[in-house]
N, C-alpha and C positions, 0 to 999 in steps of 0.2 A: 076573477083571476086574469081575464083577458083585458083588462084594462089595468089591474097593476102591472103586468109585467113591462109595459113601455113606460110606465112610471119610474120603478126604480132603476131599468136601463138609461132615460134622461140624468137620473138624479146621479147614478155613477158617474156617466158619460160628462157630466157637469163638476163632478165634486173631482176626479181623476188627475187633473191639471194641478190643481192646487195641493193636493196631498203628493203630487212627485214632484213636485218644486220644493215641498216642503221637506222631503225626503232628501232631494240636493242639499238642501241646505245643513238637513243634519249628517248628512254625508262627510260635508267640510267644515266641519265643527262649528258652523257661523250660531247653531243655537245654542250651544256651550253659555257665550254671552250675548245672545236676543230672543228673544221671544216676537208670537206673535203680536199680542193685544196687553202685557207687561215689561215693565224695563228689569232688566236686567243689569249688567255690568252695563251693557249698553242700550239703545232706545230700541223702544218696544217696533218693531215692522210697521204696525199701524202709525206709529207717529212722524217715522219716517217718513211712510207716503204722502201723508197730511203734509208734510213741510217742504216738499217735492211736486207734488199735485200740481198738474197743468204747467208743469214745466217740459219745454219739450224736448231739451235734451238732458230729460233726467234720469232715462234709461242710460246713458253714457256719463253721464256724473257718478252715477251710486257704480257701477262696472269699476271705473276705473278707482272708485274707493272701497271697494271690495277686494283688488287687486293690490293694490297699494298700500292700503289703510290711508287713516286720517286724525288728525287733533283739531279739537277747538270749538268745533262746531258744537257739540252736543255736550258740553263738561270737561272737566281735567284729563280724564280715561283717554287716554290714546288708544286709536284701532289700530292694530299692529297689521300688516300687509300680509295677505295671504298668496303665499307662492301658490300654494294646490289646486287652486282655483284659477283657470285658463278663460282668456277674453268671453266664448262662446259661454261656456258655465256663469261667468258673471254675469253677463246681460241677461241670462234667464231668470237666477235669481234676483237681478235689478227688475226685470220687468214684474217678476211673479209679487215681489213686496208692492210695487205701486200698484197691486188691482187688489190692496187687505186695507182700504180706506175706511 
């Protein structure tokens, strides 16, 4: 017992970040139309980050097109601009998509 319990302490303390971003995100309806690891109305998080990856200002791309929306890039579907999402909120979940490669 004394060696699980700093195991599933790490395995919370690890998994925590990801499930309350993930929690943001369904907060401001962005999983309505995305998912994590399937497409939706829109592209799945995972592919997003794949097509972003090692870009380094791509925490501030995906921000300001979370705030704004966007056409073009992924299909006909326009991403309509989200007012309820404030600068700080966007970069969180801009950062938390690019660490679901």
């Amino acid at each position: 017992m004394k060696r699980t319990l700093p195991l599933l302490l790490l395995a919370f303390a690890t998994a925590t970040p990801a499930f309350a971003d993930q929690a943001l995100a369904t907060s401001k309806n962005c999983m309505a139309c995305h998912a994590v690891d399937k497409k939706l109305v829109g592209p799945s998080y995972k592919d997003v980050a794949a097509k972003y990856a090692g870009q380094k200002d791509a925490v501030d791309k995906l921000a300001a097109k979370i705030m704004k929306g966007g056409s073009g890039v992924w299909g006909p579907v326009p991403m309509p601009a989200n007012a309820q999402v404030n600068e700080v909120d966007a970069k969180k979940l801009a950062a938390w998509i690019l660490t679901l490669q």
